[in-house]
Residue frames as a rotation matrix with the C-alpha (Angstrom) as fourth column:
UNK 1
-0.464 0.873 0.152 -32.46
-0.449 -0.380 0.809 -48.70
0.764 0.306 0.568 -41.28
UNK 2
-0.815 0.294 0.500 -34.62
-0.405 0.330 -0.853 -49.41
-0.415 -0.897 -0.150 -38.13
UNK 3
-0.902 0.372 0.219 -37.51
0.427 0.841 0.332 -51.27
-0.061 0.393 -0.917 -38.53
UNK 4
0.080 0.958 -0.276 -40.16
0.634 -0.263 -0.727 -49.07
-0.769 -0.117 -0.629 -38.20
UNK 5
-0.307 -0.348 -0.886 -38.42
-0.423 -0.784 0.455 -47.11
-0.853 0.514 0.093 -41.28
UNK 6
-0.953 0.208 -0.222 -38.75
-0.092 0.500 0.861 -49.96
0.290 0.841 -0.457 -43.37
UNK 7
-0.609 0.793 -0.037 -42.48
0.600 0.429 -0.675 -50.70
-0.519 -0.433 -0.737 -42.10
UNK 8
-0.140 -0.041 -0.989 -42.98
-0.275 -0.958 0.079 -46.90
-0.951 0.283 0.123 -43.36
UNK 9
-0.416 -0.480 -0.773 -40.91
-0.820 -0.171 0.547 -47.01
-0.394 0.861 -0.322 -46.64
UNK 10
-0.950 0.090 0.298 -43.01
0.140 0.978 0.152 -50.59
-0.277 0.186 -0.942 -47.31
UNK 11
0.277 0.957 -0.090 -46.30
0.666 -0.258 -0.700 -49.40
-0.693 0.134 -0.708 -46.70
UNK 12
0.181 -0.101 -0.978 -45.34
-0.229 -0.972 0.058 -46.21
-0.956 0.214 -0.199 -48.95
UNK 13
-0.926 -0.351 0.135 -44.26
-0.021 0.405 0.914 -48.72
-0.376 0.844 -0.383 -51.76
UNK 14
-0.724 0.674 0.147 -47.18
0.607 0.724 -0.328 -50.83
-0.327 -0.148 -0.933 -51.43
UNK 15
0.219 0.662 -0.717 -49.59
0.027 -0.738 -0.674 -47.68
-0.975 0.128 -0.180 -51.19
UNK 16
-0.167 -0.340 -0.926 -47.84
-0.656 -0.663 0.361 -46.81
-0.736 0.667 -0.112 -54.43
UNK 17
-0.880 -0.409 -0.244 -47.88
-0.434 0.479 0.763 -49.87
-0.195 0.777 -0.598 -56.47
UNK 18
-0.258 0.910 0.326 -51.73
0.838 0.379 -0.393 -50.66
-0.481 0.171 -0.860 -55.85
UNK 19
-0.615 0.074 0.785 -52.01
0.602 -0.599 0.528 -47.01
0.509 0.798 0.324 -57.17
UNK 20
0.743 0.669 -0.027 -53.26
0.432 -0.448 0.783 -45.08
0.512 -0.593 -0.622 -54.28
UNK 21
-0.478 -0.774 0.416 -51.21
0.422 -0.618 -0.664 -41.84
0.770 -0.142 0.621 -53.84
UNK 22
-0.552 -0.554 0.623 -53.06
-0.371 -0.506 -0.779 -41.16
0.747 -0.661 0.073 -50.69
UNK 23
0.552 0.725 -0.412 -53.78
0.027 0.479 0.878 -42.77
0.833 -0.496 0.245 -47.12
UNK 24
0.220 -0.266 0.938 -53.65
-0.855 -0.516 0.054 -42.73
0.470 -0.814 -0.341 -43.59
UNK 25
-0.144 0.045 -0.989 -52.71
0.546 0.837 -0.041 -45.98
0.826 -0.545 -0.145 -40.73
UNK 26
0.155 0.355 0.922 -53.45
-0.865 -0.403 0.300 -46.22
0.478 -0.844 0.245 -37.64
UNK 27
-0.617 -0.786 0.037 -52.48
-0.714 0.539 -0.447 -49.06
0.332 -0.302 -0.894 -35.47
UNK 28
0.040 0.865 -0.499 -54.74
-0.589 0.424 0.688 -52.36
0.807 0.267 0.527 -34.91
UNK 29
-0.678 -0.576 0.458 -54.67
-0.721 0.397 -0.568 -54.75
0.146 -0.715 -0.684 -31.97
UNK 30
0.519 0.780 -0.350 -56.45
-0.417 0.588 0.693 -58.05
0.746 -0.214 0.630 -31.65
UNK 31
-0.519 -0.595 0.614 -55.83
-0.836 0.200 -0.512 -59.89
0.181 -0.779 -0.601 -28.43
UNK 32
0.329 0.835 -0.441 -56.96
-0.500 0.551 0.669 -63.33
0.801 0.000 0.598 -28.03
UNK 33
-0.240 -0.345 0.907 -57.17
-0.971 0.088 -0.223 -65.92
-0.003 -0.934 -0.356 -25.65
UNK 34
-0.950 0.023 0.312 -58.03
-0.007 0.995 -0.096 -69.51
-0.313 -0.093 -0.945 -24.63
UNK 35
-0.140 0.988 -0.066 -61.56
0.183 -0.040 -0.982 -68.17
-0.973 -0.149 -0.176 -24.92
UNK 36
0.691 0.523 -0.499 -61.06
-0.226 -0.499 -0.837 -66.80
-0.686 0.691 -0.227 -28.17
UNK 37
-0.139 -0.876 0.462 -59.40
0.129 0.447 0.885 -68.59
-0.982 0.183 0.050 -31.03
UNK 38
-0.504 -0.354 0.788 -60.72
0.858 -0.102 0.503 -66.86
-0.098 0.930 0.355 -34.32
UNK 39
-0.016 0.351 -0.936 -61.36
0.354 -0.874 -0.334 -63.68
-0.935 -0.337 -0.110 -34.96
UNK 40
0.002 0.083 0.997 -62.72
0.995 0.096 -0.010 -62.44
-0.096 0.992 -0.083 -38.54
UNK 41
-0.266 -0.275 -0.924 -61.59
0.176 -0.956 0.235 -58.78
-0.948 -0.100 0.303 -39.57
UNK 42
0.715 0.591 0.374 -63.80
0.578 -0.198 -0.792 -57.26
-0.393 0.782 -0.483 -42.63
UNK 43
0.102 -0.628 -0.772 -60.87
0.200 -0.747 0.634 -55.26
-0.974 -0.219 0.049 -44.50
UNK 44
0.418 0.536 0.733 -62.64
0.905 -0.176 -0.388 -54.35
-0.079 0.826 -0.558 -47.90
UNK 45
0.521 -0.202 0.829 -60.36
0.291 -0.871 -0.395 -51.66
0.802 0.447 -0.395 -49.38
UNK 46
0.609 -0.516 0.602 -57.94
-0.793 -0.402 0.457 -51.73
0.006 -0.756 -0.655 -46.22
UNK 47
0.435 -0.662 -0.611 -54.68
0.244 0.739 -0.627 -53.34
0.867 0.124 0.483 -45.81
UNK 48
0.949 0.182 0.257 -53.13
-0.272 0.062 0.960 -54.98
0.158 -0.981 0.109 -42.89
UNK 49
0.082 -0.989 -0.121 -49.29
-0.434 0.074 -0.898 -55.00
0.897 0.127 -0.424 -42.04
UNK 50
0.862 -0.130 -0.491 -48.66
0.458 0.617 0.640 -57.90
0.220 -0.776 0.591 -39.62
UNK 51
0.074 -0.859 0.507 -45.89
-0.417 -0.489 -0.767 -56.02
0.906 -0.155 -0.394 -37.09
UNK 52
0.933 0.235 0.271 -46.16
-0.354 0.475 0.806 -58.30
0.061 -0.848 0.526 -34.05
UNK 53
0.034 -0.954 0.297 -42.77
-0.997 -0.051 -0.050 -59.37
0.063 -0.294 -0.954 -31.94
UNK 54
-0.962 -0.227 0.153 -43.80
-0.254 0.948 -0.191 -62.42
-0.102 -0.223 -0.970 -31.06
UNK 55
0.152 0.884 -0.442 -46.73
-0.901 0.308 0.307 -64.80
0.407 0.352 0.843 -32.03
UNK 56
-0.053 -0.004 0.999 -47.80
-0.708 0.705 -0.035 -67.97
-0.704 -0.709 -0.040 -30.25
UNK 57
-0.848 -0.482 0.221 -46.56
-0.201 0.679 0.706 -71.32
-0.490 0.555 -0.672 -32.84
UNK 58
-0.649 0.640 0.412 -49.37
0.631 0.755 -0.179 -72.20
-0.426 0.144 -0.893 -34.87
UNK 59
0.025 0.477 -0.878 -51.06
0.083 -0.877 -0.474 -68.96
-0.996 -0.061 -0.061 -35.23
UNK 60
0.013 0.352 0.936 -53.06
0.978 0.192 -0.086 -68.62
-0.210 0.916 -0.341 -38.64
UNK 61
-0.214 0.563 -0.798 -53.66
-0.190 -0.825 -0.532 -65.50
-0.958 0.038 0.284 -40.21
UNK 62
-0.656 -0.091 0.749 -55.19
0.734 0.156 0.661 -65.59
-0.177 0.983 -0.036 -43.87
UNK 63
-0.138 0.781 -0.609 -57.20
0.067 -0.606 -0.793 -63.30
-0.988 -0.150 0.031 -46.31
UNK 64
0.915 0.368 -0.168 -58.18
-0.166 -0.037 -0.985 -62.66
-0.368 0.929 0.027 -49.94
UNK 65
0.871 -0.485 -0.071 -54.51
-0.336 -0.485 -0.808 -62.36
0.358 0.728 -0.585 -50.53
UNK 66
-0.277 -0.944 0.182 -52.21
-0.818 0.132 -0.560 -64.10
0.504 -0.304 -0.808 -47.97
UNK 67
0.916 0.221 -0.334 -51.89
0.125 0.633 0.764 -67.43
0.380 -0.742 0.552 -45.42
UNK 68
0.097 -0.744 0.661 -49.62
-0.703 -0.521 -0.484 -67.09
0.705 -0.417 -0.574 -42.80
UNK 69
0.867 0.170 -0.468 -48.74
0.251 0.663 0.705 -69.91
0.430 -0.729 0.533 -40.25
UNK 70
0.421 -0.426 0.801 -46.57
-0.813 -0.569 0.125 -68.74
0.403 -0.703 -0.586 -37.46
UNK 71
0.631 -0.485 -0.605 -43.74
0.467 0.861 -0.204 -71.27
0.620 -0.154 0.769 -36.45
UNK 72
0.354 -0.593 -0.723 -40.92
0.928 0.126 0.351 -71.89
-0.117 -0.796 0.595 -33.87
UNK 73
-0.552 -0.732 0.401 -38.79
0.833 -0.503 0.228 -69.37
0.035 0.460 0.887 -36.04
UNK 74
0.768 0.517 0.378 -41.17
0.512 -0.850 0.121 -66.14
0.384 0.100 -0.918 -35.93
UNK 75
0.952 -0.304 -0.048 -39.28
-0.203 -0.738 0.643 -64.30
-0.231 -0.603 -0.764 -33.28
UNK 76
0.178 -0.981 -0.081 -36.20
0.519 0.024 0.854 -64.82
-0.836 -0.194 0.513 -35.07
UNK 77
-0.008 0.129 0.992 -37.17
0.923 -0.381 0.057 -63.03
0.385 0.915 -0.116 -38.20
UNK 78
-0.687 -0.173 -0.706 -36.88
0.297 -0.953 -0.056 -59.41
-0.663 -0.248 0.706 -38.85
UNK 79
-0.760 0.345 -0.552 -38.02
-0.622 -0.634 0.460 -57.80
-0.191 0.692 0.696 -42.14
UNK 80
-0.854 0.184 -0.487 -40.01
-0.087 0.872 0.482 -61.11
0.513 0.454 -0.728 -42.97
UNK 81
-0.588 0.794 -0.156 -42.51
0.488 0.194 -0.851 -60.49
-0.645 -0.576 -0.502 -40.16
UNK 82
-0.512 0.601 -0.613 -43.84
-0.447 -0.796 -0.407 -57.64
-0.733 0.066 0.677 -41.69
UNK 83
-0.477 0.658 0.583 -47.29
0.522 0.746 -0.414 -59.49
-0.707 0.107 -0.699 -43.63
UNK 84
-0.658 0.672 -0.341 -49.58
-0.746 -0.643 0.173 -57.72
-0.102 0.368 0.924 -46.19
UNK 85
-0.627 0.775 0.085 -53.44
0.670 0.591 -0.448 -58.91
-0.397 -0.224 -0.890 -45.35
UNK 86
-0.920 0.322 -0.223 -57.05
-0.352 -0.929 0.115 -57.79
-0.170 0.184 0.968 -47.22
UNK 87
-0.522 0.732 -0.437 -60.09
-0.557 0.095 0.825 -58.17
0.646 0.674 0.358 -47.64
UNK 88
0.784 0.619 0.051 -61.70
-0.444 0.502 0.742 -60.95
0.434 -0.604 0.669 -45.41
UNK 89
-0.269 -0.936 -0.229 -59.23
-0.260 0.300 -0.918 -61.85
0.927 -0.187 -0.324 -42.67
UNK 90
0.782 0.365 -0.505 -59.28
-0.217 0.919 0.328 -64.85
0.584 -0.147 0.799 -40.66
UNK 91
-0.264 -0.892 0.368 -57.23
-0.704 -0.083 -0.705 -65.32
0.660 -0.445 -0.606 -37.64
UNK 92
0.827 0.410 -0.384 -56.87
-0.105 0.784 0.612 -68.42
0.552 -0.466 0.691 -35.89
UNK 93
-0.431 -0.854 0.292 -54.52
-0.877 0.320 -0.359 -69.47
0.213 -0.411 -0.887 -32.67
UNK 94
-0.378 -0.004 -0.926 -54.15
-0.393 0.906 0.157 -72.82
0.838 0.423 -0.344 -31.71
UNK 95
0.571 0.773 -0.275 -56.64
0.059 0.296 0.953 -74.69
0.819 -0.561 0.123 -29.05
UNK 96
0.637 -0.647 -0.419 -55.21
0.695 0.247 0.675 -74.13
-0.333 -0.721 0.607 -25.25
UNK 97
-0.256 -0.743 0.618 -52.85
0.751 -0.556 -0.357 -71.26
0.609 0.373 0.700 -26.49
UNK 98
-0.319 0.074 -0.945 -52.48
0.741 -0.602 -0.298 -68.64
-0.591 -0.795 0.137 -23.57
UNK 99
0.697 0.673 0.247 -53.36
0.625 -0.400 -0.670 -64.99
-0.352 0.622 -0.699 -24.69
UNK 100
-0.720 -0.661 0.211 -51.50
0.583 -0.412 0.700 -63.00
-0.376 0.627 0.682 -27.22
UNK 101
0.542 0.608 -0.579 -51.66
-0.023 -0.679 -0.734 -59.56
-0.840 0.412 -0.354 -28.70
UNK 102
0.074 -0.413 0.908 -51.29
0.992 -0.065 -0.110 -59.23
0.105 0.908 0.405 -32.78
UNK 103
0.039 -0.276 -0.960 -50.06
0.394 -0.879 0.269 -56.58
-0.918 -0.388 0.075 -33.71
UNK 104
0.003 0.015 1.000 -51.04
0.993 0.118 -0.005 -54.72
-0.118 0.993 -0.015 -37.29
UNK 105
-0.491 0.015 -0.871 -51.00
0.157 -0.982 -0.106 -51.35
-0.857 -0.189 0.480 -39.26
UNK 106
0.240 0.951 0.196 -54.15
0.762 -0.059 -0.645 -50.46
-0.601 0.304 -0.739 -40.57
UNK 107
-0.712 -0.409 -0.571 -54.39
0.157 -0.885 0.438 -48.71
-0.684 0.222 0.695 -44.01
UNK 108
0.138 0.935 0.328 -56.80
0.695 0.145 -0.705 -47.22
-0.706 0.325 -0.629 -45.12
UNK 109
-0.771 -0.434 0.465 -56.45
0.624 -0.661 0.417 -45.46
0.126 0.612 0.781 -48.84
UNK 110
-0.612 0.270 -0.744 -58.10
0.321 -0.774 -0.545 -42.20
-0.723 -0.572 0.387 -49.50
């Protein structure tokens, strides 16, 4: 199974077990930088699927429903990247941290 099958066949669970038989994604990108180290994402009734390769050590993400801290070991993980985030989400990288893009898929039920 490739990973973007399971990313799929995850969201499709997920969709299924909150009880919303239909919705679209659409891919998300935040990019920060030294200049920017938090970045607050309103996702009331949307749900976010951390799918980023690689994440700079330290990197927060949290929301109504998850905390994430990003360590040494990210980029050695497969299935395990993949995050579920809602509601009020709260990304933070760490001070002096070069720039980095997150990568998410945005769902939004119907």
């Amino acid at each position: 199974m490739t990973m973007e099958n399971f990313i799929l066949g995850y969201v499709a669970q997920r969709m299924a077990e909150t009880g919303f038989k239909t919705y679209h994604f659409e891919p998300s990108v935040v990019v920060m930088d030294n200049t920017l180290t938090e970045v607050i994402i309103d996702a009331t009734n949307e749900y976010y699927y951390l799918t980023s390769g690689s994440l700079v050590t330290g990197t927060e993400i949290s929301s109504d429903t998850n905390v994430f801290t990003a360590d040494a070991t990210y980029p050695l993980l497969d299935y395990s990247k993949v995050q579920e985030f809602t509601g009020q989400i709260k990304i933070t990288c760490p001070e002096g941290s070069s720039q980095q893009v997150i990568e998410f898929i945005r769902v939004i039920p119907d």
